[in-house]
N, C-alpha and C positions, 0 to 999 in steps of 0.2 A: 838269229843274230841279235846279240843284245846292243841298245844304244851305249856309244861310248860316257861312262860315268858313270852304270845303271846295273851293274855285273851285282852290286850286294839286295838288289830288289826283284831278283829272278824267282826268289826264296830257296835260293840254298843257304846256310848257316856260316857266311862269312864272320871272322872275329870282328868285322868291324858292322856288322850288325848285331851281336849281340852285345847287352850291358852285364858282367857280371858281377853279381853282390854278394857277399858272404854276410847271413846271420845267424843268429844266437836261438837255439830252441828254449831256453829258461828266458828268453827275453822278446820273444818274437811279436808280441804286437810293439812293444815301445822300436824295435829294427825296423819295421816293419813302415811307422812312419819316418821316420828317418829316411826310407828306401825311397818312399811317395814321391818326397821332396826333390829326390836326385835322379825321378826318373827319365828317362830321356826316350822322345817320343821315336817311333817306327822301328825301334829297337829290341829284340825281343829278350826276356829277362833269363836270365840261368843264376839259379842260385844254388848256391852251398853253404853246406853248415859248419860254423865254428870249428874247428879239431877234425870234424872229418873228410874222410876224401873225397866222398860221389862227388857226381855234379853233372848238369845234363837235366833231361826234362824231370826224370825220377824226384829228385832231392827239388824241384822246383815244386812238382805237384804235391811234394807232401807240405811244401811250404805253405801254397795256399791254401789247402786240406786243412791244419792246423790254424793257419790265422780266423780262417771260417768258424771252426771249433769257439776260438778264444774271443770272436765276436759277439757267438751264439751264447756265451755262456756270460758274456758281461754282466757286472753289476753296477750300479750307481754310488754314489758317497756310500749313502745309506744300506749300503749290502740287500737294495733290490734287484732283482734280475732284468736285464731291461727289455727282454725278449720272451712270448711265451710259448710254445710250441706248441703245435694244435695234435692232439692226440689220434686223428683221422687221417692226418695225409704228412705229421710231419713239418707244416710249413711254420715258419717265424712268423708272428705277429708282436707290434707294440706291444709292452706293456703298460697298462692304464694307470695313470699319474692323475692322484688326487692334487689338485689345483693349490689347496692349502699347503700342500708340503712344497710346494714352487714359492712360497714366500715368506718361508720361515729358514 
């Protein structure tokens, strides 16, 4: 028996626990904060993309699949990359920022 009030935290997918967002894959980091901004907490996210149908966990996990990608692959003013990939396992590390170019 669930307590009365407490039916959307059983974890089945009522509408009124999920928040749904639709963004843009040509624009998906600048949606993306946008989305940050408006998220609303215990709620779980479904997204879908601009013009298409899906939606559901699919079209969410490519979401963040993709923002990941567009994280990984940033670059700074300067068209530095700001992440280097380590060629062993894969993983992100910093990239090393000469001090001088922090004050110019």
């Amino acid at each position: 028996m669930i307590p009365e009030g407490r039916e959307g935290l059983r974890g089945g997918n009522t509408n009124e626990s999920k928040q749904q967002e639709q963004v843009s894959r040509e624009d998906i980091l600048t949606d993306s904060l946008g989305l940050m901004e408006r998220l609303e907490k215990r709620k779980q996210l479904d997204i879908n993309f601009k013009g298409e149908v899906g939606t559901g966990l699919g079209p969410t996990y490519e979401f963040f699949t993709l923002l990941a990608e567009c994280i990984q692959n940033a670059k700074d003013a300067k068209g530095n990359k700001l992440w280097i990939v380590s060629s062993d396992d894969g993983c992100l590390f910093p990239s090393p920022v000469d001090a001088k170019s922090l004050t110019e």
